[in-house]
C-alpha positions as CSV (number, residue, x, y, z in Angstrom):
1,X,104.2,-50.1,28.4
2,X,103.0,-52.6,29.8
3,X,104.4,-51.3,33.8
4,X,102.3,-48.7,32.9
5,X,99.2,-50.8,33.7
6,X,100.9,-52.8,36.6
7,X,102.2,-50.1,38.6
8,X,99.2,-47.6,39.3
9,X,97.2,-51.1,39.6
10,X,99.6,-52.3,42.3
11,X,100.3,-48.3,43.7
12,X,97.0,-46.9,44.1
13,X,94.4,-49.4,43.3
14,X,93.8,-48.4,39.7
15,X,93.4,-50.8,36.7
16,X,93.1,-49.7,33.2
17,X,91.3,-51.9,32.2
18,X,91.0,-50.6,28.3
19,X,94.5,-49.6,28.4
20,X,95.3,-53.4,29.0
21,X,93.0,-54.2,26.2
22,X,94.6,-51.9,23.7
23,X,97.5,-53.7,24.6
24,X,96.4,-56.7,23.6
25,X,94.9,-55.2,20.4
26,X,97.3,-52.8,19.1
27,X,100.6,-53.7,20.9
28,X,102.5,-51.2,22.4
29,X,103.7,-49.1,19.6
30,X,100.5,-48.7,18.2
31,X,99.0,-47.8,21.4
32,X,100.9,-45.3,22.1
33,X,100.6,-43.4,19.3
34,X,97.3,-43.5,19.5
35,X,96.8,-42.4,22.8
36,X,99.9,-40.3,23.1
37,X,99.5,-38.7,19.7
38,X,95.8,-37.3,20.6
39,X,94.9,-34.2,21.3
40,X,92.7,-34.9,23.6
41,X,93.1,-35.7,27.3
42,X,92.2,-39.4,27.3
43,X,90.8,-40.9,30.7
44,X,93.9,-42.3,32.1
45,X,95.6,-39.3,31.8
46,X,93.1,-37.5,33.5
47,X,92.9,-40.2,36.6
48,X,96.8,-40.7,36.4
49,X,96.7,-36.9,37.1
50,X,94.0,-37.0,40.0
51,X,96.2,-39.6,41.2
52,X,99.4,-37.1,40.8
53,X,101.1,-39.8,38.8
54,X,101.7,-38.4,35.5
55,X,104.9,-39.7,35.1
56,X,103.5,-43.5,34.8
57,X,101.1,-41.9,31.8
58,X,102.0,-42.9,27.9
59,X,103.1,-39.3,27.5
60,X,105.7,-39.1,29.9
61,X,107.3,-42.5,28.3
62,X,107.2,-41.8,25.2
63,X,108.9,-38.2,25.9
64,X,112.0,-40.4,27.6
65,X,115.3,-41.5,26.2
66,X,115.6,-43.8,24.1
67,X,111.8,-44.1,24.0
68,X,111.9,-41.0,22.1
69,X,113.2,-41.4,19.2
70,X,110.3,-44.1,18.4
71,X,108.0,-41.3,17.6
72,X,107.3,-38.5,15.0
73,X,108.5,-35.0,16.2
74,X,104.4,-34.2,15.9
75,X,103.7,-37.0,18.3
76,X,106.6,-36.0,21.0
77,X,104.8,-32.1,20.6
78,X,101.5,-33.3,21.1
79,X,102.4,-35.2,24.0
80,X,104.5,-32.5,26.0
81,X,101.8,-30.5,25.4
82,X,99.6,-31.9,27.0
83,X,101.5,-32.8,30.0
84,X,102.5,-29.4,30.3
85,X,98.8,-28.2,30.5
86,X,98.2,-30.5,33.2
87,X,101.0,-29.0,34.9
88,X,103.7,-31.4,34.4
89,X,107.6,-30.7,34.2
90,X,109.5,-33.3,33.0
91,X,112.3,-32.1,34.8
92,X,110.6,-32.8,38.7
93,X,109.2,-36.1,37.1
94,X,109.9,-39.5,39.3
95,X,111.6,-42.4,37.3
96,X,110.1,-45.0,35.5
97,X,108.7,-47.9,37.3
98,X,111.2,-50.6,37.4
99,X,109.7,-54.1,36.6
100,X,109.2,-56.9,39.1
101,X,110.1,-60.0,38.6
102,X,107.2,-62.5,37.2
103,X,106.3,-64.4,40.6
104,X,105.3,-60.8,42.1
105,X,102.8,-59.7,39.6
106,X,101.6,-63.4,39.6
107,X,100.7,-63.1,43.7
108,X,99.3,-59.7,42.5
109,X,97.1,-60.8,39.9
110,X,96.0,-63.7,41.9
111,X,95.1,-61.2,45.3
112,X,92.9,-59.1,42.8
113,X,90.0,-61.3,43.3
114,X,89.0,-60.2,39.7
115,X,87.6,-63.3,38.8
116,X,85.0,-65.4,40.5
117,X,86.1,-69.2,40.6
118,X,84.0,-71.6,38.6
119,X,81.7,-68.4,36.9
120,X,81.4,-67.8,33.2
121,X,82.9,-64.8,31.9
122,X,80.1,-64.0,29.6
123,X,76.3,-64.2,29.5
124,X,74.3,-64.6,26.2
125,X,70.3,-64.3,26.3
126,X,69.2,-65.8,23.0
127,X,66.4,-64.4,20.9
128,X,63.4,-65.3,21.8
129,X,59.7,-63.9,21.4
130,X,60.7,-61.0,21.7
131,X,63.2,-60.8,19.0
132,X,66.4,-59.7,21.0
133,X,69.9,-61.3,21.9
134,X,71.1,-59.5,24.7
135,X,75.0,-60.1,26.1
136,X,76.9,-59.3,29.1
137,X,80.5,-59.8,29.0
138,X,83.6,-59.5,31.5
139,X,85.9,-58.3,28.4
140,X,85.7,-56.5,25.9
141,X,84.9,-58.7,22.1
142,X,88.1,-57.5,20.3
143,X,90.1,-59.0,17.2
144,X,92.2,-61.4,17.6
145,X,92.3,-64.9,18.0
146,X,92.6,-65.8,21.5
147,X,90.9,-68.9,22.5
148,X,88.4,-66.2,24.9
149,X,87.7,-63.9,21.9
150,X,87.1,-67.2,19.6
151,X,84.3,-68.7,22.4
152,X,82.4,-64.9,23.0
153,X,82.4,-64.3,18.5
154,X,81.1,-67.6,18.2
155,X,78.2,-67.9,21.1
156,X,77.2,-64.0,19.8
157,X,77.3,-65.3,16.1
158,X,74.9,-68.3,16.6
159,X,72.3,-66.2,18.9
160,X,72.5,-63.3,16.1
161,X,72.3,-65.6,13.7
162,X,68.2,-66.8,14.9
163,X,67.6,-62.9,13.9
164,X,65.7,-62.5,10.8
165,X,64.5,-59.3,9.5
166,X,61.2,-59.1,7.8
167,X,60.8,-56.4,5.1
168,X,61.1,-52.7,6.1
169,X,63.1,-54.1,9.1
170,X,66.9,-53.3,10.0
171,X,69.1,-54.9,12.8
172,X,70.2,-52.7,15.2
173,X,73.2,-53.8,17.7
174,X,74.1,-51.0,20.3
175,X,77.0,-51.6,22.7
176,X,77.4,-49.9,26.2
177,X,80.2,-49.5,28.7
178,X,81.8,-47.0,30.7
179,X,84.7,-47.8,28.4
180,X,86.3,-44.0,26.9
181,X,89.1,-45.5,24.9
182,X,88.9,-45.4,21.2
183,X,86.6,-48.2,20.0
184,X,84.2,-48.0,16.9
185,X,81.3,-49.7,17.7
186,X,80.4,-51.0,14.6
187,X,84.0,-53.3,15.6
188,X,82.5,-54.4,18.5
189,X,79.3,-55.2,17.6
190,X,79.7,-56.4,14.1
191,X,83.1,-56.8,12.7
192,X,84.8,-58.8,15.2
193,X,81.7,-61.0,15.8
194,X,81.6,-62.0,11.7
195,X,79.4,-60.0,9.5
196,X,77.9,-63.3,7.9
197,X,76.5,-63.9,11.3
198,X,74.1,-60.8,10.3
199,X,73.3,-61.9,6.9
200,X,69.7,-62.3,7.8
201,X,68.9,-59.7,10.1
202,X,70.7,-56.9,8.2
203,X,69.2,-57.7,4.8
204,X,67.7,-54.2,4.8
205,X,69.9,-52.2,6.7
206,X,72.2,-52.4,9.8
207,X,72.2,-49.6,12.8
208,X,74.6,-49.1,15.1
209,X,74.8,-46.6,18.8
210,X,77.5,-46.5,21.1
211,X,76.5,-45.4,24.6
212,X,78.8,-44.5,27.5
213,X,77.6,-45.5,30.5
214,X,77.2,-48.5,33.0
215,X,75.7,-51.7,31.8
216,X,72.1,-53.1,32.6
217,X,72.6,-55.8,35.2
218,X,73.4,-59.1,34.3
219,X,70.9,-61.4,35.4
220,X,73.5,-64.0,36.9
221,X,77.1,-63.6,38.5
222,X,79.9,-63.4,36.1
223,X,83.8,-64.5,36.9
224,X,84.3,-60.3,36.8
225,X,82.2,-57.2,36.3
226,X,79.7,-57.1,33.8
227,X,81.4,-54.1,32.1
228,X,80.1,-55.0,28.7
229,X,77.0,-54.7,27.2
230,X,75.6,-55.7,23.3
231,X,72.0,-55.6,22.3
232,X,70.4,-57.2,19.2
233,X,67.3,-56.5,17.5
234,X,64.9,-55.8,14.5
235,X,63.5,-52.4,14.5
236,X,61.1,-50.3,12.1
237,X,63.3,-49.0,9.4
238,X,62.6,-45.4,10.2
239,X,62.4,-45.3,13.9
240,X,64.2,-43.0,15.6
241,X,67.9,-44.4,17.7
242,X,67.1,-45.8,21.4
243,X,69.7,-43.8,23.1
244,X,70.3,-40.9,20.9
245,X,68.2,-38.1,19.6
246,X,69.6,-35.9,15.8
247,X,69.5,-32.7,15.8
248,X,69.2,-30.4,12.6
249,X,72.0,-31.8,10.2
250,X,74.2,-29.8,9.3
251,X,75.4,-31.1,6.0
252,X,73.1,-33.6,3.4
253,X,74.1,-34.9,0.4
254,X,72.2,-36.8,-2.2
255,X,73.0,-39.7,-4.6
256,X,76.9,-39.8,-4.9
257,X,78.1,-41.7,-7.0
258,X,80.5,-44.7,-5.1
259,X,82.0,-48.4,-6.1
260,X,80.4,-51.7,-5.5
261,X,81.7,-52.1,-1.6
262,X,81.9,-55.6,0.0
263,X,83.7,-56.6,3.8
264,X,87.4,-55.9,2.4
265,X,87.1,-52.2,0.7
266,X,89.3,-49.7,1.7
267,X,87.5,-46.0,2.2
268,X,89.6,-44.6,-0.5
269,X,86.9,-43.6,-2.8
270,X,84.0,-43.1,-0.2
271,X,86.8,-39.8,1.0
272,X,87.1,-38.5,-2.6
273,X,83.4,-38.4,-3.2
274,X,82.4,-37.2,0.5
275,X,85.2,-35.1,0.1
276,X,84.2,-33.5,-3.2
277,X,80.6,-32.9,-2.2
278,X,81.7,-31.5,1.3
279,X,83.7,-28.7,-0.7
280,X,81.2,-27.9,-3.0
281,X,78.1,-27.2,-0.6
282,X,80.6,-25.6,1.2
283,X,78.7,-26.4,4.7
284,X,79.6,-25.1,8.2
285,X,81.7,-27.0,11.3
286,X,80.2,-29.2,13.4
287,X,81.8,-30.4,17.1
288,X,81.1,-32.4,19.6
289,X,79.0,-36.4,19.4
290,X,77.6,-36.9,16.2
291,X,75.1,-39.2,14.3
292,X,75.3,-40.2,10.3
293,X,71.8,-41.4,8.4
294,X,72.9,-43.1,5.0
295,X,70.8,-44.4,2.3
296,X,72.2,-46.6,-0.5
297,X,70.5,-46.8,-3.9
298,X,71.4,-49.9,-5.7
299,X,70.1,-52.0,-8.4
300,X,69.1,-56.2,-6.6
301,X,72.1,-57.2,-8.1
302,X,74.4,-57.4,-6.4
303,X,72.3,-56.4,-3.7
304,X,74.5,-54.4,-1.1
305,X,75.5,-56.2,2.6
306,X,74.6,-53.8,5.0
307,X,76.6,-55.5,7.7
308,X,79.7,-55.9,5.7
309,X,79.9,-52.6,4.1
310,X,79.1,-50.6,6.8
311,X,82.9,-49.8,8.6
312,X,84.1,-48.4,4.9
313,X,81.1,-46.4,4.2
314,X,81.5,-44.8,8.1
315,X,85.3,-44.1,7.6
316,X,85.3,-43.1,4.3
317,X,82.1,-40.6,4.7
318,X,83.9,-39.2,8.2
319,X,87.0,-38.9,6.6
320,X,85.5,-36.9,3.8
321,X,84.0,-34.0,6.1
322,X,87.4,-33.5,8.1
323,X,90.8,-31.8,6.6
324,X,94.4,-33.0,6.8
325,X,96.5,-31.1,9.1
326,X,99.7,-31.6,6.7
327,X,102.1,-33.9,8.9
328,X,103.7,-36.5,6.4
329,X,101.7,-34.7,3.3
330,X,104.5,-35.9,0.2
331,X,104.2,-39.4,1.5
332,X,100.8,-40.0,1.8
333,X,99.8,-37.9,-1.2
334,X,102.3,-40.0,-3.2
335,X,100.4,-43.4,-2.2
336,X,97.1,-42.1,-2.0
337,X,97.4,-41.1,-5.9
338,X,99.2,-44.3,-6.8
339,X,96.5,-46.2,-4.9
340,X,93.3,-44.4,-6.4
341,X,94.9,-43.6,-9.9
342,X,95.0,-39.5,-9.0
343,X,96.7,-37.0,-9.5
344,X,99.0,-36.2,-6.7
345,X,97.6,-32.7,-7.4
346,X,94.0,-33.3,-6.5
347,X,94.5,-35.7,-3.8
348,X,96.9,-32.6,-2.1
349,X,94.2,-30.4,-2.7
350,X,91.3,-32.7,-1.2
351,X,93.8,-33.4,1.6
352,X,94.2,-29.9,2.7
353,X,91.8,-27.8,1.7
354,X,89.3,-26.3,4.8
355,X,86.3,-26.2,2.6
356,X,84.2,-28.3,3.6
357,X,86.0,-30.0,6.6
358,X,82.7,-30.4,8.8
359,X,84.4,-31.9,11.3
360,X,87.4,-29.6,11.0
361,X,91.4,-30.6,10.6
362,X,93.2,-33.4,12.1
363,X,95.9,-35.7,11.7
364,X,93.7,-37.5,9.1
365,X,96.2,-40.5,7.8
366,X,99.3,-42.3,9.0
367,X,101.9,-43.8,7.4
368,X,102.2,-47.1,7.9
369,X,104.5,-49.6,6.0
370,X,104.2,-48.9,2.6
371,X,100.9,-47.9,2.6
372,X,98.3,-45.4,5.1
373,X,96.2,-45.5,8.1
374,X,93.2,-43.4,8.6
375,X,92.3,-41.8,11.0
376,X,89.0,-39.8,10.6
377,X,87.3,-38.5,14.4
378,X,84.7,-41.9,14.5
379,X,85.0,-41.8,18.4
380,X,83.1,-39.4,17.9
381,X,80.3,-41.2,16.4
382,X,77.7,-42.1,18.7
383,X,74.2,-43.7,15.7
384,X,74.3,-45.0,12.4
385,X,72.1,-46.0,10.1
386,X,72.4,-47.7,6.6
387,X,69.7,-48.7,4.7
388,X,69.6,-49.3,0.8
389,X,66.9,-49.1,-1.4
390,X,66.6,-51.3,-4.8
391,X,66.8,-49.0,-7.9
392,X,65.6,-50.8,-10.6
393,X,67.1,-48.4,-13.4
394,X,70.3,-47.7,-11.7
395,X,74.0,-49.3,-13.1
396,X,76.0,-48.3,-10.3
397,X,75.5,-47.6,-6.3
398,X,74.6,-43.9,-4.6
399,X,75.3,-42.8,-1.5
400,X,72.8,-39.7,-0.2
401,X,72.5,-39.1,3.7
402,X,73.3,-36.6,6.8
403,X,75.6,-35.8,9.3
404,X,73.3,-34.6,12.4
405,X,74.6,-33.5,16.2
406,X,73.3,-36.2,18.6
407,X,72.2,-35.9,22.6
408,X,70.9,-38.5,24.5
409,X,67.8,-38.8,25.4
């Protein structure tokens, strides 16, 4: 997998750069399945095929002996087709890239020039009167625990950490980057930085927006391309998102009833509940970017985290408005319902059924070791807000909010 980076890089000039990073992320198993798996027509599949190079693409690897057997039948389909709607026939396709021995991609890596000596590779403008922390960053902040990612989480964490909401206030953290590879934002901006760090500015609430596009420019040189781009700061909780504007939403729900959440829950229940509402309003499909506006009601205690709760609300509400598509359905059904205490019956029937599915069908969980992976369509998520209200009367939590079309503004 990873001559899949080195050799357009050292053939025609082109770097991956968020192939690389899922890479480092995911591994190479993972990534491929992600990327190979997809229906969509990722970017470097698109420039590999500008570039008339589809055979150094994910799909044309994972189609190969003994590659092959790696992979789901599902997976192998999904990959030949769309190789084969870009006009590729696996038959004509040139061989592999053969490696190079270590010293050769060293001289390689070194002639890049990608890094400027002595420069930092990320930029942090702390909060100051006007209540913002703004980064720029050569890399992209992912999880792990490399001595880089360590040094960006903890200089973002003690600049966020200055932010302090007042009441009716709600942090917002939007992240751009020409990056098209499948990141949730709230990852990037939240998650991998340390929720705690947002303790004081999310208090309220915690918004989110991912925008595609080229970074502000950093106001000194960096060792590489400023290609990254967080901002931090306290909004009005009821303003409208920076970058993106809702349209009419086309499903709203109101006061489900969901568990106690904290950093660690799984989406499990936020699907069933999302998922039962979804069937019964019955509501019609939705495509293309999308926005979510959620509202908890909770009694002060325990008073909900916005910032630590916010990823399994977001996957367990998106998960709820999309359908299964069957692949692996007795496995997962069997540890879904031994998971959540169901019936295998109802957790089938939530699974599968099209009522409902807002977002429409997909491959909506993996297998993975002895448990599941989902995989609801969040790259598709652009805004979010979560805000909770105290309810004085109430025993439990409720979830009410929309799912809304977004375009930029």
């Amino acid at each position: 997998m990873w001559r899949l980076f080195e050799e357009p890089a050292r053939r025609f000039g082109y770097k991956a750069t968020y192939f690389h990073e899922m890479l480092e992320e995911h591994g190479a198993l993972e990534t491929a399945r992600r990327l190979a798996g997809s229906p969509k027509h990722h970017e470097g599949l698109t420039k590999l095929y500008d570039l008339k190079a589809l055979h150094l693409s994910v799909e044309a690897l994972v189609l190969r002996p003994p590659y092959d057997t790696l992979f789901e039948p599902s997976l192998l389909k999904a990959a030949r087709k769309k190789l084969r709607d870009l006009g590729y026939e696996e038959s004509r396709a040139e061989p592999a890239p053969r490696p190079e021995p270590p010293e050769a991609r060293a001289t390689q890596q070194h002639a890049s020039g990608v890094e400027a000596v002595g420069a930092p590779r990320f930029l942090i403008v702390p909060a100051k009167d006007d209540g913002q922390v703004e980064v720029w960053s050569t890399y992209r902040l992912q999880f792990d625990h490399k001595e880089r990612t360590t040094e960006l989480k903890r200089a973002i964490g003690a600049a966020a950490g200055n932010l302090k909401a007042s009441r009716d206030q709600l942090l917002s953290a939007v992240y751009v980057s020409e990056c098209r590879e499948y990141v949730d934002a709230e990852n990037v901006l939240l998650y991998n930085v340390g929720t705690a760090n947002f303790a004081r500015a999310a208090r309220e609430g915690v918004r989110f927006e991912r925008v595609f596009g080229c970074p502000p420019a950093a106001p000194s040189t960096l060792a590489g391309p400023a290609e990254h781009y967080h901002h931090y700061s306290l909004v009005r909780r009821g303003s409208t998102w920076r970058y993106w504007e809702a349209g009419p939403a086309a499903f709203t729900w109101k006061a489900l009833a969901v568990p106690t959440l904290d950093a660690v829950s799984k989406p499990d229940a936020i699907w069933l509940a999302m998922r039962d509402a979804a069937r019964a309003a019955s509501p019609g499909r939705l495509s293309g970017k999308f926005g979510l506006l959620l509202e908890l009601g909770a009694p002060a205690t325990p008073a909900p985290r916005p910032a630590d709760i916010v990823k399994p609300l977001v996957d367990g509400v998106v998960s709820g408005l999309h359908s299964h598509n069957g692949e692996d359905l007795s496995v997962l059904v069997e540890r879904l319902a031994g998971r959540m205490g169901e019936s295998p019956e109802r957790i089938s029937e939530s699974l599968m059924s099209q009522t409902g599915a807002v977002l429409g069908e997909r491959r909506l969980l993996w297998p993975r070791a002895d448990g599941y992976q989902w995989n609801p369509a969040d790259d598709e998520l652009m805004a979010c807000d979560l805000v909770w209200t105290e309810d004085s009367d109430a025993t439990g939590w409720t979830l009410s909010g929309s799912i809304v079309p977004v375009g930029l503004r």
